[in-house]
N, C-alpha and C positions, 0 to 999 in steps of 0.2 A: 533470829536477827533482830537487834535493838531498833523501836522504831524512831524515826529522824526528823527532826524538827526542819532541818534544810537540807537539800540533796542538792548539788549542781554538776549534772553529769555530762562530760564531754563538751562544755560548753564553747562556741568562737561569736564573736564578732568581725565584721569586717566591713571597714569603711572606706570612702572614696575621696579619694586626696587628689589637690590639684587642680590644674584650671582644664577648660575643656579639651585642649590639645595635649595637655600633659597631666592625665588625669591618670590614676593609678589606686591599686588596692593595697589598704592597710590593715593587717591582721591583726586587731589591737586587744583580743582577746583569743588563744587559741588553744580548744581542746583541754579544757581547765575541769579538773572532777575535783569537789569538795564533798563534806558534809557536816553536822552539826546533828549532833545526838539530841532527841528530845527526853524532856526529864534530870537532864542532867548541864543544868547552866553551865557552859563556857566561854572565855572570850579568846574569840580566835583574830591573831594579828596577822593584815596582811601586807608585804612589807615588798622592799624593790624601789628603783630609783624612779625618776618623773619620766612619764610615759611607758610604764612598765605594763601596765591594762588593770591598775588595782581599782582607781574609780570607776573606769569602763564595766567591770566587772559589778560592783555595788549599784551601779545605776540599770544594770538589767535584773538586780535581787531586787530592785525597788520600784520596778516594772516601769522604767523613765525608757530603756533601751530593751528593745525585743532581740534574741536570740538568731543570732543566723544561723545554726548551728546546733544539737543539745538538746537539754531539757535542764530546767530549775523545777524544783520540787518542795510545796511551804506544807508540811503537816498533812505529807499524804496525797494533796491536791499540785498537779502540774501547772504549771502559768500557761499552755498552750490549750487549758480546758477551759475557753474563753465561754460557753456557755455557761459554766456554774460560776463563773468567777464572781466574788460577790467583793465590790470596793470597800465599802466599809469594814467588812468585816480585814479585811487587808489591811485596813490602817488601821485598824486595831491591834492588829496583831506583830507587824511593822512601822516602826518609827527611825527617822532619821537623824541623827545631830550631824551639824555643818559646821566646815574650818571657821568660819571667820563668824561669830556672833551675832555681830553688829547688823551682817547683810542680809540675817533673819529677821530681822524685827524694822518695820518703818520706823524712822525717827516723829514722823508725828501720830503716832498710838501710842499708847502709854502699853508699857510691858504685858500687865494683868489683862489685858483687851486677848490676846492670843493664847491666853491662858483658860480664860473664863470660855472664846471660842469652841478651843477644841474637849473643855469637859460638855458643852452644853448639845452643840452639834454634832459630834460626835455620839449625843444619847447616851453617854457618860454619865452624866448627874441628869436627875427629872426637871430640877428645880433652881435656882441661883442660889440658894442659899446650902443645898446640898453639893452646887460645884467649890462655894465656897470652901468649904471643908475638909472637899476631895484636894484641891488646890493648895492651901494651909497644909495639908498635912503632907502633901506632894515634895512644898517646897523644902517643907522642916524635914524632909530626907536628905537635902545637898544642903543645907546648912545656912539655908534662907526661910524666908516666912511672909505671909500674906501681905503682911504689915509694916514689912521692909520694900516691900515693891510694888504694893498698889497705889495708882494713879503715879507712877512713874515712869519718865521718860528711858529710850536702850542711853542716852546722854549721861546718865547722872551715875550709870555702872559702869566699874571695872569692865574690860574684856574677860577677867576670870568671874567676875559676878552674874555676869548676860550669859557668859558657858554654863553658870550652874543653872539657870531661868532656864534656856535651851535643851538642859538635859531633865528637869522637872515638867516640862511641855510634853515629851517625850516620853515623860512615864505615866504622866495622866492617862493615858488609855490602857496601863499595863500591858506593855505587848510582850509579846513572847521574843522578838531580835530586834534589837538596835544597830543600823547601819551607823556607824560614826568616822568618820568623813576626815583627817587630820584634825581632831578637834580641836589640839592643845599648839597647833601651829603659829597660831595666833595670837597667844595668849604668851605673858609675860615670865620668864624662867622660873621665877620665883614659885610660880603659882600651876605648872605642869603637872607638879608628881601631886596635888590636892585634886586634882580632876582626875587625875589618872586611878589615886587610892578611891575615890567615890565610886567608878565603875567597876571595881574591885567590892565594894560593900554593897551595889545595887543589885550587883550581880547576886547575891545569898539572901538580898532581903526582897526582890522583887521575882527571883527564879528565872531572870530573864538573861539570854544573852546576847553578847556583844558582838559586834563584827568593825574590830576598830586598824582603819586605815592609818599608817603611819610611815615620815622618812624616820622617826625618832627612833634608834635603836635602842636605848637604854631605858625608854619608858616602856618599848613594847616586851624586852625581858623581864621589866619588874611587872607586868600586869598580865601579859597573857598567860592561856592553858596550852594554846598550841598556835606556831607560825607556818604560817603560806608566805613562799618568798618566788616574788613572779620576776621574771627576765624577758623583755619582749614579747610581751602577750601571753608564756609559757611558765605553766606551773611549775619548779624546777626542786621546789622542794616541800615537803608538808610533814609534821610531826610534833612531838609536844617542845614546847619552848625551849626549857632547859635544855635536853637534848641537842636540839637543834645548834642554839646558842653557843654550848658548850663543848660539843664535837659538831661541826658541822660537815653534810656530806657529801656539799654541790662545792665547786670551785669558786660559784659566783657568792655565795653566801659565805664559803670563808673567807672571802674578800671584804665582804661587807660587815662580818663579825669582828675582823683583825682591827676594822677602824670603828670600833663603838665608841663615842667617846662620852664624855661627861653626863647626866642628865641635865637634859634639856639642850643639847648641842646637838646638828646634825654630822653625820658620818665625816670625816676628813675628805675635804673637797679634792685632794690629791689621790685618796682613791677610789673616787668615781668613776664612772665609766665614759667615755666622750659623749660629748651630746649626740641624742638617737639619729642614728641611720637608717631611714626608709629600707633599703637593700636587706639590711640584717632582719625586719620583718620576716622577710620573704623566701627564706635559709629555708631549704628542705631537709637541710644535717643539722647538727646541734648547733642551733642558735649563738651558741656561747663560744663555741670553738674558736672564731678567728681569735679571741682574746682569753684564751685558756692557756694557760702554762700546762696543763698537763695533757692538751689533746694529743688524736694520734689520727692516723689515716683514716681508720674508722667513725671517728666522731666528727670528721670533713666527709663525710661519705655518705652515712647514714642516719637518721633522727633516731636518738634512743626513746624506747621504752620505757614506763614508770616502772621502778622496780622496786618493792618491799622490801626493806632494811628490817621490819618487823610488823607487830602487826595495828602498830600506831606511823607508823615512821616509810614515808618512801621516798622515791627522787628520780630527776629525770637525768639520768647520767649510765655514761659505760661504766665508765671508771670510778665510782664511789669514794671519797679520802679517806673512807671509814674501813673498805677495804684496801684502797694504796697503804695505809698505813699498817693494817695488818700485815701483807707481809715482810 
């Protein structure tokens, strides 16, 4: 068995919604198994409309939200082995990039101050002059340099500039996965697919990989290895991209494929799904049915099973389009 860089097996969350007389549970992460091969960089895209449980989901791999449910697995060691957990070595090994730039960085510290932090405290570099170095050569990987941003304001950068600063912060510790967060949501059309082709080249020159959240359809085909596409807290599809993209095997996902549009657009607003209903959380059958073209009494009846399409490739469906189509 190949050993795994990240395991998330069976994982739910479930949070409390509402005011005290009208207080209810929301299953915002439910029953989710990934993993992430160690040794073998990939960036896996995880994709689904707003309130799908994709941040929910990244923010218990980044240990902000504990498990209700499950177990998460970093390199062997379980996040419920709270005896040996050792923090540091956790943020070393994990780092985050965030949507919006700007609201990492205070506007009165100058960029390099968060930079020069995390090589020094961190126990990254011994010395200032040896973070310097590590730092320089950090940033001359996203196609900045010491020299361009020290004793500068997040003011005086582009949103696509401050994303590259944010993803060089990120690598200074060499970690082994980067959670990234809608990184390029923020950021101007022009300048998506240059952030997006960097996680693409950081990925082979630093060995490390990605775990990048996105509504962008078109960046997540051009840059992932493989997609997770969630629907209601439920993992409903998992396999490599192309695939994926290109035959897809859930209903909800060729919904979501049919509307790709441009880079750097998000999905045709016409066909999204209506804004979330609490209720639909709470489906003990297929989730997706009431708004399936192809359900049946069955998938109003029953919760399907994950079922292997291959032995990269599953899904949470009766009815597959990969076998509707077949016959």
């Amino acid at each position: 068995m190949a050993e795994k860089l990240l395991e998330i097996k069976n994982v739910s969350k479930v949070f409390q919604i509402g005011g005290i007389l009208s207080k209810k549970k929301l299953t915002a992460v439910d029953q989710v198994s990934i993993d992430i091969e160690a040794g073998k960089p990939a960036i896996l895209s995880i994709v689904g409309e707003s309130g799908c449980g994709k941040t929910t989901l990244c923010k218990m791999i980044l240990r902000l939200h504990d498990p209700d449910a499950g177990e998460i697995i970093l390199s062997g060691n379980s996040y419920a082995d709270k005896k040996n957990y050792d923090p540091l070595r956790f943020r070393l090994d994990v780092q985050p990039i965030f949507q919006n730039p700007y609201e990492s960085f205070s506007m009165r510290k100058t960029v390099d101050t968060y930079l020069f932090n995390t090589a020094l405290r961190l126990k990254i570099a011994k010395t200032h002059v040896k973070a310097k170095e590590l730092i320089d050569e950090t940033l001359k990987s996203v196609g900045m340099s010491l020299s361009v941003v020290e004793g500068k304001y997040p003011t005086q950068f582009s949103g696509g500039e401050l994303q590259r600063v944010s993803i060089a912060r990120a690598l200074i510790t060499r970690p082994k996965l980067i959670i990234a967060d809608e990184p390029v949501a923020a950021i101007d059309a022009s300048m998506k697919m240059n952030i997006v082709n960097l996680f693409k080249e950081l990925k082979d020159k630093y060995s490390v990989s990605f775990i990048y959240i996105t509504h962008d359809l078109s960046t997540a085909y051009y840059v992932s290895d493989y997609i997770a596409t969630l629907y209601r807290g439920c993992l409903i599809e998992y396999g490599h991209a192309k695939e994926i993209m290109d035959d897809p095997a859930h209903p909800y996902t060729e919904l979501l494929m049919n509307a790709v549009p441009r880079v750097g657009e998000k999905w045709n607003q016409s066909a999204v799904m209506p804004e979330t209903e609490d209720k639909e959380y709470a489906i003990t059958y297929c989730k997706f049915a009431p708004r399936c073209a192809y359900a049946t009494d069955e998938c109003r009846q029953h919760r399907p099973e994950m079922s292997d399409l291959s032995a990269s490739r599953k899904v949470l469906c009766f009815h597959p389009l990969t076998a509707l189509q077949a016959q």
